[in-house]
KOLDO-850027 format. One line per 8 residues: for each residue z, y, x of C-alpha. Coordinates in steps of 0.2 Angstrom, whole numbers, plus 5000, padded with zeros to 4 digits. Layout:
N
Z/Y/X; ...
This chain:
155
5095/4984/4915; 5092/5001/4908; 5082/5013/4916; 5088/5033/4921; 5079/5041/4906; 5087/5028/4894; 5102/5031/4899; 5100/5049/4898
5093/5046/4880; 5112/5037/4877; 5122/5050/4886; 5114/5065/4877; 5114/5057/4859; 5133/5054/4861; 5140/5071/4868; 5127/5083/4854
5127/5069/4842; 5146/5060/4840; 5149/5050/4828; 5166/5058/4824; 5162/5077/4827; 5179/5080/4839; 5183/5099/4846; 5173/5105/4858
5186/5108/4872; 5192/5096/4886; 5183/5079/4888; 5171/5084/4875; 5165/5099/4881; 5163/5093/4897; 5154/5079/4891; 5143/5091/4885
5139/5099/4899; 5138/5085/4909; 5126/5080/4897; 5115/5095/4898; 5113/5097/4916; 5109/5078/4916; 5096/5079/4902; 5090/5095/4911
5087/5090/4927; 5079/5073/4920; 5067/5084/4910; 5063/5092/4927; 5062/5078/4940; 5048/5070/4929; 5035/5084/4930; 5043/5088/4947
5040/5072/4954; 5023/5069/4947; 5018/5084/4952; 5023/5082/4973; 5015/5063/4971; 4998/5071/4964; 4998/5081/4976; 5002/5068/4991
4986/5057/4985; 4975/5073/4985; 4977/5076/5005; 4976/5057/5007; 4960/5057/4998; 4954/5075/5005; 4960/5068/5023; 4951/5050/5022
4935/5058/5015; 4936/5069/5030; 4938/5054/5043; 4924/5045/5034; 4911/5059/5037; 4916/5061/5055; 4916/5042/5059; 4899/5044/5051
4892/5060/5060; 4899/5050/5074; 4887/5034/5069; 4871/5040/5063; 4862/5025/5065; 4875/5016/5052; 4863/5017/5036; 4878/5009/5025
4893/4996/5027; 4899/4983/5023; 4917/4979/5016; 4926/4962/5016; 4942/4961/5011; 4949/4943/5014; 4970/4938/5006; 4979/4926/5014
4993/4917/5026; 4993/4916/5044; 5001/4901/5053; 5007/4902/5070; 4999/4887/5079; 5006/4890/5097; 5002/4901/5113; 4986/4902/5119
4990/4888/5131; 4993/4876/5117; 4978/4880/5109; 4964/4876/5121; 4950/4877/5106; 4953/4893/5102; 4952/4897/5118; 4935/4890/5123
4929/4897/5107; 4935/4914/5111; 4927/4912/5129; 4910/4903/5122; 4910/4920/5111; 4915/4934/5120; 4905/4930/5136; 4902/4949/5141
4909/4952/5159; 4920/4967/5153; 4927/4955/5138; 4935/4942/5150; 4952/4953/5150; 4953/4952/5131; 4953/4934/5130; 4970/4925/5125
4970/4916/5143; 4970/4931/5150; 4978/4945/5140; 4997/4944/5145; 5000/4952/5126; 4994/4938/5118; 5008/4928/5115; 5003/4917/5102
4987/4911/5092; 4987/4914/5073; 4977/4901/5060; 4969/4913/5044; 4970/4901/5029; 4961/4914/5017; 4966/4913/5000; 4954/4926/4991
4940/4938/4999; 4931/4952/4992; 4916/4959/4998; 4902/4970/4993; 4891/4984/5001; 4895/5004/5000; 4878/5009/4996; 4880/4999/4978
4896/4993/4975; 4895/4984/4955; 4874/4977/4961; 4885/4968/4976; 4903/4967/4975; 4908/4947/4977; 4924/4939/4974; 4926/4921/4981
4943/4910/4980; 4949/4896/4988; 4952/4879/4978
């Protein structure tokens, strides 16, 4: 499949560039034309659109940046942090009440008074109970990233 700037590149080659040069009137001229607002907005939507995407990832950068040092000045006591990213596939194994394992682990961990109403017995939104089978996981600390960044695999 050809992409738009190829197929451009064909259009204009053949209306400026004919192999038999016809008069330009008619069909041709318009072909012409055609090919010249085609080859012209082309040459503007490029830079255009480069241009409005450059500028999208600046506020997303300039915005996270700015809700990192909130969340920070929020959490002064937080020295650095650490970042695990983990890929993988989650299987749905049933509802809470067909997983009673996960349930007592949940309840074995989470033994807080004010956590009861989060556990999957309780909570009515938990409608099923998921198994993670990581496939890859990445990890390292913010305060030096190449000393400590970790990759681990599965298999």
């Amino acid at each position: 499949m050809l992409g738009i700037a190829a197929a451009i590149a064909v259009l204009l080659d053949q209306a400026w560039f004919p192999v038999v040069a016809e008069e330009r009137r008619g069909a041709a001229e318009l072909t012409g034309l055609v090919a010249l607002a085609l080859g012209f907005a082309h040459f503007v939507h490029g830079p255009g659109t480069t241009w409005l995407m450059a500028r999208e990832f600046w506020q997303s950068a300039t915005h996270a940046a700015s809700r990192t040092s909130r969340l920070i000045a929020r959490r002064p006591d937080v020295e650095s942090s650490e970042v695990v990213i983990v890929r993988g596939s989650a299987y749905d194994i049933g509802t809470p009440a067909q997983a009673p394992d996960v349930v007592a682990a949940f309840a074995a961990k989470y033994t807080d008074p004010d956590d009861v109403q989060w556990l999957p017995d309780v909570d009515p939104s938990v409608d099923l109970v998921a198994r993670i089978s990581p496939s890859v996981a990445v990890l390292w600390s913010s305060d030096d990233y190449f000393g400590t960044k970790r990759r681990w695999q599965a298999g």
